[in-house]
N, C-alpha and C positions, 0 to 999 in steps of 0.2 A: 163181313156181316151178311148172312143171308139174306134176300129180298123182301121176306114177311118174317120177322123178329121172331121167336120163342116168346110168351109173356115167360114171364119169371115171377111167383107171389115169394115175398121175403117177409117173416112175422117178428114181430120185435111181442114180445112179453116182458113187460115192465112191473113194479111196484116199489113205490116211492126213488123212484131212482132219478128225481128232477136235478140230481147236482150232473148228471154226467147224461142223461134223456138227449138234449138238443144235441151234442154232439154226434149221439149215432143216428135222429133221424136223418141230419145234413147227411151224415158217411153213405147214405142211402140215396137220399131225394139229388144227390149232386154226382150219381154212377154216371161212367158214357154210354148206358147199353140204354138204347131208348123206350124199353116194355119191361115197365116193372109196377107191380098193384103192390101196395103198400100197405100193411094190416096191424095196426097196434093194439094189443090187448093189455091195458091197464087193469091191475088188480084192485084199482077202490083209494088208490092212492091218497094220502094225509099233506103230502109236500104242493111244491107247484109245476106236477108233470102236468096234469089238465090244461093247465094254461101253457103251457110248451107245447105240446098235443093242438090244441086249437089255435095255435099260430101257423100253422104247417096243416090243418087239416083238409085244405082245397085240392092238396095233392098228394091224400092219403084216403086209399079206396073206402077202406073203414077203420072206425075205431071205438071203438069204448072205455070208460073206466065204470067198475060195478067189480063187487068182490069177488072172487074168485076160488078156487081148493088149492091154487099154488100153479109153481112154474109149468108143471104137467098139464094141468086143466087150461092154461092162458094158451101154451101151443097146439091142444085139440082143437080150441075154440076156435084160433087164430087161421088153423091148417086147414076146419071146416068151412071157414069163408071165402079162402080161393079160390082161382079159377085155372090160375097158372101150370104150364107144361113142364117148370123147373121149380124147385122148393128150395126153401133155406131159414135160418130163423137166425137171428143178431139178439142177443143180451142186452139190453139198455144199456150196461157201462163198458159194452165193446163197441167197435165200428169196423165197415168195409174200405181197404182202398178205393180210390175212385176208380179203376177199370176190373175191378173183381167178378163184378154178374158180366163184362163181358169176353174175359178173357175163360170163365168157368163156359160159358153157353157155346163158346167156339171149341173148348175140348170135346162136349158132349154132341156138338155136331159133325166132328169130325172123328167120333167113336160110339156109334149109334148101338152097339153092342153095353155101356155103360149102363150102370145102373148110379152111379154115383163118381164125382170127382172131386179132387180137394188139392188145395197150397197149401203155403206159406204159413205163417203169423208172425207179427212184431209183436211184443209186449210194451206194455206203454203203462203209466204209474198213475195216481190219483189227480195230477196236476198236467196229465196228459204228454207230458214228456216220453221220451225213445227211454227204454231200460235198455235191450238188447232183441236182436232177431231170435226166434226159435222155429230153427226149418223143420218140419215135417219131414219124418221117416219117409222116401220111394220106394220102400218095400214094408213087409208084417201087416198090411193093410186087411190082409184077410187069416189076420191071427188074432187069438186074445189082445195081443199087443197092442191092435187096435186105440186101446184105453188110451197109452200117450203116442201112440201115431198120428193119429189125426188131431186137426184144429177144428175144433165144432164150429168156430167163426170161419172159416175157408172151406165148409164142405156142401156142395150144393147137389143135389139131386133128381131123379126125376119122377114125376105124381104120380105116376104109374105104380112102382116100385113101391114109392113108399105107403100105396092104398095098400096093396098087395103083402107084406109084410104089419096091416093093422097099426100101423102110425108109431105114433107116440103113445108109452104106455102109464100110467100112471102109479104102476107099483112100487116103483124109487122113487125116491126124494133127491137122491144126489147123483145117481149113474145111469140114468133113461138115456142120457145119450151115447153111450157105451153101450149101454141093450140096443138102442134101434139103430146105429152104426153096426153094429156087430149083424144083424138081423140085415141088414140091406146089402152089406159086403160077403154075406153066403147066399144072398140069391141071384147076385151074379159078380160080373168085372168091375170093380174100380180104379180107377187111372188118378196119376201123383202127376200136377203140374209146379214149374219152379218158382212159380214167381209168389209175391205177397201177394193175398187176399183179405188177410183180416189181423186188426189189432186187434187185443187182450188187455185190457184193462186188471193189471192186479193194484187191489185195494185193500185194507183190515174188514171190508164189511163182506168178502165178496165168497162166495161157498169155497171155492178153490184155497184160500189163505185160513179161511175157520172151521172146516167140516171133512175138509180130505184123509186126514189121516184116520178118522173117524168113520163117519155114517160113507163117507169114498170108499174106504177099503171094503167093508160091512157091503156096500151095495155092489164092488166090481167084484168079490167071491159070488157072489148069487148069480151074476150074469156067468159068468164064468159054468159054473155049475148048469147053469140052463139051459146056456148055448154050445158051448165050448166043451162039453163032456164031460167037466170035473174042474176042479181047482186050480188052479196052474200051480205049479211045485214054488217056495213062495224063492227060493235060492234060485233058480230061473228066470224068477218074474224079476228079482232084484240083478240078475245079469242083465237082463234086458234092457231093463231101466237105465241102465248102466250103460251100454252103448248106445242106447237114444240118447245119452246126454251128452257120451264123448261125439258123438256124428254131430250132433247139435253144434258144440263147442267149437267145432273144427270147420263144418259147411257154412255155419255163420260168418264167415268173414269170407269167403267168394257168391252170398248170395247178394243179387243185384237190388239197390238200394228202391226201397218201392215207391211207388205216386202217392206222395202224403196227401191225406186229406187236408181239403180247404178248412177245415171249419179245427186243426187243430193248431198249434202254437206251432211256428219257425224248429228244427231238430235243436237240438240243445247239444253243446260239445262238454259235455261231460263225460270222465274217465269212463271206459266201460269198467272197472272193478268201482268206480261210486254208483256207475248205476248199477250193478247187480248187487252192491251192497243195500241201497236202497230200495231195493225190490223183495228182499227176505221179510220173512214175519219179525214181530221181537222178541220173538222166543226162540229164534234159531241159532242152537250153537254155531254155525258159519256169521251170522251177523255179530253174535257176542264178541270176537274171536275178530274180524272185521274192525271192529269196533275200537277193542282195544288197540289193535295194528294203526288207525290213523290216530287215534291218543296219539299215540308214542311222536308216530311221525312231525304231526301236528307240533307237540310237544317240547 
């Protein structure tokens, strides 16, 4: 640990997300890197994130709830208020391992050339439970590819860069983080570390389960187009996808088991084909298909 810490500002953009809120502001406030400001932007919230928010607000730099234009305007507002040398933004119903800002802020000090770095993710279920790891690509980092390379919860970067590339933009709804990852990995190096940095939270309510194949694909052609020169060939982009998931399937079982956070439940020994069963939507022919396979067994 350097002698004078990096601050690090980390923005959570929230609304109505009180059932899983507490968990990520602990995954935050209980990090071992000791400089970190702390920014919650609540959208006007209806639940009881306020009062979760005001339980923890002595050691969060700021925060508000008041309505908002959506998840784009929460992270301007949010990125407008720090002050921090390193950036990062957590989902409400994600969290950070406990050593992620300080195992990120020691890559970027010992690669001062970086403009951005990024891990790991576990995926983790509604009930906070391990589904399975999902490592991050070490390489395509500065391709379209991008889209399922990185883990938007494990990437953290630095203010400079991302003033410089105009932030976050607010013309997607569902792929600004593909635009401005994509925007920050062509203006300079980005470096892949191994370890876990960030759970993922898959839920029925959460964009990634209800919107991706939709308003996702719809948003990642445009970025494509904008950034990237053109469209990616779409038999390409499905090869790709294709070996991000066999790399996935394969490096998953020699990657090193991460520092669960305190604030979530004991691992759970569950088959990993229950927990990837229970991490499908229920309209997915694999879970259908899943389904009836433990019928039978069960049976």
């Amino acid at each position: 640990m350097p002698s004078s810490p990096k601050l690090v500002s980390i923005v959570v953009p929230s609304f109505n997300q009180g059932r899983y809120l507490e968990e990520t502001l602990r995954s935050v406030l209980e990090q071992t890197y000791p400089r970190i400001e702390y920014i919650v932007i609540d959208g006007g919230s209806k639940d009881d994130s306020v009062h979760i928010i005001k339980k923890y607000e002595s050691r969060i730099k700021y925060w508000h709830s008041r309505p908002d234009r959506g998840h784009t305007d929460a992270l301007i507002q949010g990125f407008g208020q720090s002050t921090g040398e390193i950036l990062a933004w957590v989902n409400s119903d994600d969290l950070l391992a406990p050593d992620a800002v300080e195992r990120a802020v020691a890559v970027l000090e010992k690669k001062p050339l970086a403009v951005m770095v990024y891990g790991n993710r576990v995926c983790i279920d509604e009930g906070s439970r391990l589904l399975y790891y999902r490592p991050s690509l070490p390489f395509w980092a500065r391709t379209p590819y991008i889209s399922f390379t990185l883990a938007q919860e494990a990437c953290f970067w630095r203010r400079e860069a991302y003033f410089k590339v105009g932030g976050v933009r607010t013309e997607l709804w569902f792929g600004f983080d593909y635009e401005l990852f994509s925007r920050l990995t062509l203006l300079g190096e980005v470096f892949y570390e191994g370890g876990i940095w960030g759970f993922f939270r898959k839920h029925s309510a959460s964009k990634t389960m209800t919107s991706y194949q939709t308003v996702g694909v719809r948003d990642g052609i445009a970025v494509q187009e904008k950034l990237w020169g053109g469209r990616v060939n779409p038999i390409k982009w499905s090869a790709a996808r294709a070996i991000f998931r066999l790399y996935s399937a394969c490096a998953m079982m020699w990657l090193p088991r991460p520092r669960w956070p305190a604030c979530l439940p004991a691992d759970s020994k569950r088959s990993l084909l229950r927990r990837i069963y229970s991490s499908l939507h229920e309209t997915s022919l694999t879970k259908r298909f899943l389904k009836r396979f433990f019928r039978e067994v069960e049976g």
